[in-house]
C-alpha positions in Angstrom: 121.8 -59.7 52.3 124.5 -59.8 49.5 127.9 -61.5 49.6 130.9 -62.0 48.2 133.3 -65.3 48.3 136.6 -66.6 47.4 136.0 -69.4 45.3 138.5 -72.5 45.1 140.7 -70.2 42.9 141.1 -67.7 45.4 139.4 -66.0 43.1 136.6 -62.9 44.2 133.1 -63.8 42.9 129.9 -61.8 43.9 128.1 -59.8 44.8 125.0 -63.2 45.6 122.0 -63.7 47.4 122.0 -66.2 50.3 120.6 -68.8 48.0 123.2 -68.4 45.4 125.9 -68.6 47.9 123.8 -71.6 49.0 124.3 -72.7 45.5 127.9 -71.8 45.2 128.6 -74.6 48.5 126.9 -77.1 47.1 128.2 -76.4 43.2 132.3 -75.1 43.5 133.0 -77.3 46.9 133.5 -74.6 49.0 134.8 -75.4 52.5 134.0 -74.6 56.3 136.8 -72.3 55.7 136.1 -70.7 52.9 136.0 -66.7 52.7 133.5 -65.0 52.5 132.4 -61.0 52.8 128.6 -60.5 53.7 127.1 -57.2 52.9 128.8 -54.2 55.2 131.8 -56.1 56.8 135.1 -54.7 56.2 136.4 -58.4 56.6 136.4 -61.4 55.1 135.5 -64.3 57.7 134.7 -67.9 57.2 131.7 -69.7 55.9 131.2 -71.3 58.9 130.8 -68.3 60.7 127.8 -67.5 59.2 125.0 -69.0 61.0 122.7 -68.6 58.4 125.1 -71.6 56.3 125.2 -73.9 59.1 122.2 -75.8 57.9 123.8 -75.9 54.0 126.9 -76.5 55.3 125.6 -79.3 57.8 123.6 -80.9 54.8 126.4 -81.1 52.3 128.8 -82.9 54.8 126.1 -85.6 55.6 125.2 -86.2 51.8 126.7 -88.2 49.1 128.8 -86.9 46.3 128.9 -90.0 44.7 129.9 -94.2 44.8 134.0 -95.8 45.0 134.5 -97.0 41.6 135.8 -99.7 43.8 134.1 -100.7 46.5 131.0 -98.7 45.6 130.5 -97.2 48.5 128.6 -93.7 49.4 131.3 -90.7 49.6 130.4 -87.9 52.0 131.6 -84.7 52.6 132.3 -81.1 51.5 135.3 -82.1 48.6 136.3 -85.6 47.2 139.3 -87.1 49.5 142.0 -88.1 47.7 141.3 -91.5 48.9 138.4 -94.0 49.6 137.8 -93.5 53.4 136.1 -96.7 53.1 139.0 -99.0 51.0 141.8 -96.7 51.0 141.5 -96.4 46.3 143.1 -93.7 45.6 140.6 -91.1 43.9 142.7 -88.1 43.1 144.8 -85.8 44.2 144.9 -84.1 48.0 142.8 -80.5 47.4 146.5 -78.7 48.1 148.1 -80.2 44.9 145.6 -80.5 42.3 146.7 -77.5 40.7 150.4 -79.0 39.9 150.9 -79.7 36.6 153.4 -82.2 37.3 151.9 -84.0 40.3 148.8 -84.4 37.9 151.2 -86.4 35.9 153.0 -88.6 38.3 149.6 -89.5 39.4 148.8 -90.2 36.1 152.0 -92.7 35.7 150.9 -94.1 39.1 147.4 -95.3 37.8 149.2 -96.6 34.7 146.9 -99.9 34.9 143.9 -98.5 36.6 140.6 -97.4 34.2 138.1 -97.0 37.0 137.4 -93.3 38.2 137.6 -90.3 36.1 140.5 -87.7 34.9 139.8 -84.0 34.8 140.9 -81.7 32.2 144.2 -80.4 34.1 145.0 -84.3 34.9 145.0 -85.5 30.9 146.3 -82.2 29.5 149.3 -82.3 32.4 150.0 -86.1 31.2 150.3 -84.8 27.5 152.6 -82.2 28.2 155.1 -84.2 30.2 154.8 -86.8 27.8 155.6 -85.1 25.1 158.8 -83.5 27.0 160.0 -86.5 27.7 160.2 -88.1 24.7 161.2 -85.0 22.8 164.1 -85.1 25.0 165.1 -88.4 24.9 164.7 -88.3 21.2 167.3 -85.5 21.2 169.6 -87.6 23.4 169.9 -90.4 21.1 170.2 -88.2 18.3 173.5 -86.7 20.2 174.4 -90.5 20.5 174.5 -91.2 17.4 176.3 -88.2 16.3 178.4 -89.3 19.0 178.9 -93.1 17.7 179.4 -92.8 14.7 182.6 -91.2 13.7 184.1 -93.6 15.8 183.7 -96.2 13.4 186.7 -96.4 11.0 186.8 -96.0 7.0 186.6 -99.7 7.1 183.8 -100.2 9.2 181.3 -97.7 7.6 182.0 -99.7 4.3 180.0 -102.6 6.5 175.8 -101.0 6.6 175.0 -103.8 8.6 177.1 -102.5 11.3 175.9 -98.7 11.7 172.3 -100.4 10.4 172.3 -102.2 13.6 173.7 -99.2 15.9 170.7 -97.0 14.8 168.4 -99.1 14.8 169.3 -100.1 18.6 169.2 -95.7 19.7 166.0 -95.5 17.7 164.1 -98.3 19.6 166.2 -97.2 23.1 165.3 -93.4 22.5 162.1 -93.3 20.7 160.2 -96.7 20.0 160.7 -98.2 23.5 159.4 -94.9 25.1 156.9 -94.3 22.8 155.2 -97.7 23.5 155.5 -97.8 27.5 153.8 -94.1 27.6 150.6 -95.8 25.5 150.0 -97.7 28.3 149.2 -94.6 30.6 147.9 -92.4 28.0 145.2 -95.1 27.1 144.4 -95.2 30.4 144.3 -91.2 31.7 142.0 -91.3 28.2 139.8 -93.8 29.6 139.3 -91.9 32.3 138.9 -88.5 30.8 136.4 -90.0 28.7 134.5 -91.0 32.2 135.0 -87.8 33.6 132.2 -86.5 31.2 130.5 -89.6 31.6 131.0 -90.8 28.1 132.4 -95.1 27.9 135.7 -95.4 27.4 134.5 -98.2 24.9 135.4 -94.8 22.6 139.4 -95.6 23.1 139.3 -99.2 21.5 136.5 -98.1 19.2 138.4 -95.2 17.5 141.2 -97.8 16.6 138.6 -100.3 15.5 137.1 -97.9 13.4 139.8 -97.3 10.9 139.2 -100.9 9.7 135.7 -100.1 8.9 137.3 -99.1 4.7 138.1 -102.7 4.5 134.3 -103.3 4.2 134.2 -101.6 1.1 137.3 -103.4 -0.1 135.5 -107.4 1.0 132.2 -106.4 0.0 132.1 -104.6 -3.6 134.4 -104.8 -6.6 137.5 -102.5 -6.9 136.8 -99.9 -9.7 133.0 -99.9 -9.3 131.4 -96.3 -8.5 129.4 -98.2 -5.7 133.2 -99.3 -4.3 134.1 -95.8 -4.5 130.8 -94.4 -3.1 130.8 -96.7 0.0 134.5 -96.7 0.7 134.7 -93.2 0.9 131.8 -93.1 2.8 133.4 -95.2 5.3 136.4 -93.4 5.6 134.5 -91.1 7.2 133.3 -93.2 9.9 137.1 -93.0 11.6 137.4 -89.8 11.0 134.4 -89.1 12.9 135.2 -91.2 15.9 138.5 -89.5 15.9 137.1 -86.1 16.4 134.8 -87.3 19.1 136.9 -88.8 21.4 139.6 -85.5 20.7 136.4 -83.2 21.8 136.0 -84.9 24.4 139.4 -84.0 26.2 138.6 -80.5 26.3 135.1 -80.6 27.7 134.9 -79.7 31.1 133.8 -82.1 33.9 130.6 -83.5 34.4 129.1 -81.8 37.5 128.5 -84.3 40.6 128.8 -88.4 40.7 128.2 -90.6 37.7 128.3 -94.0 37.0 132.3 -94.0 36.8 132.8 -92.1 40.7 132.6 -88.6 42.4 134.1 -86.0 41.0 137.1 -84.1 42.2 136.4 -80.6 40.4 132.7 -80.2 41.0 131.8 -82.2 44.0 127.9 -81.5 43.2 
């Protein structure tokens, strides 16, 4: 018999075999009450209904999807909860709200600190978008400040640059600096975790900002205006430049199916 399903989208997929839909539980986390349409119903009805899954369906609840990055702890179920139901760490978001761009991002902001578990692709690229709002739009408020400000100094006072020195650069570091350095500390972070989510190290982060010392070699090792300085300096500048582009690729890969060393994941269960 052939079937059809909704898949965690709510998108149609078939038609399948009874071992693909097998498949399709233990691969796209579908649920008890999942919908599916076996071959000649005029309905859809759920998964569980199907006595033919209750074996699948019984398996996948009683096996593990993967260890707490905390407590390390087995994780059982049919999708990863949003928290530990053995220490209460917070693993992701509730199934209902993982496709909100902005709740992706405040629970970005919330794990600020925390580089255990992993980030999927919707949770790193939601972070950069708000980011990037946020400062855009500060950066235009302080620029309305000082447009603001400074005609209110007089003739005499704008004959003093120490005194509308010191005004901009106090809305530059309120409006742009300051912000600018408190969002590195949760975009290190949601990178870390990206970087886990395809079970790469996050060991990449510090390593790509390490890497753009690696010229200096060249510059301690071998004499200015020597071919070999030239050779081997320029052949170190590619070393960052290579680093660079792997830790950018690996935001847009796509999660790494099932547990790995960093946690469960909250996309593809298995």
């Amino acid at each position: 018999m052939n079937y059809h399903y909704l898949n965690s989208y709510r998108q149609p997929v078939g038609p399948v075999t009874e071992e693909q839909l097998k498949s399709a539980i233990r691969t796209e986390a579908l649920l008890p009450e999942s919908l599916v349409l076996p071959e000649g119903n005029s309905e859809w009805v759920p998964l569980s209904s199907l006595p033919e899954m209750a074996e699948e369906l019984a398996a996948i609840a009683n096996s593990s999807m993967g260890l707490c990055p905390s407590c390390g702890k087995d994780i059982n179920g049919y999708i990863m909860p949003a928290r530990c139901p053995h220490c209460g760490y917070e693993m992701a978001l509730p199934p209902e709200e993982r496709e909100n761009l902005w709740r992706h991002f405040v629970f970005a902001m919330k794990k600020s600190f925390t580089l255990r578990g992993r980030a999927t692709r919707m949770e790193y690229w939601s972070f950069v978008l708000f980011e990037n709002i946020i400062l855009y739009v500060l950066s235009g408020i302080m620029a309305m400040l000082m447009v603001i400000a400074l005609p209110m100094y007089t003739p005499e006072d704008m004959c003093k640059p120490e005194d509308t020195d010191t005004l901009g650069l106090i809305l530059v570091l309120m409006g742009i600096f300051l912000p600018t350095v408190l969002m590195m500390i949760p975009y290190i972070s949601v990178s870390v975790r990206r970087l886990h989510d395809i079970g790469a190290s996050g060991v990449w982060i510090p390593g790509g900002v390490l890497s753009f010392l690696t010229p200096l070699f060249a510059v301690f090792l071998l004499e200015p205006d020597t071919t070999a300085f030239a050779v081997a300096y320029a052949l170190l500048c590619l070393v960052p430049i290579g680093v660079s582009c792997r830790i950018i690729i690996s935001h847009f890969q796509d999660t790494q199916r099932g547990g790995n060393a960093y946690g469960p994941s909250s996309k593809y269960p298995r």
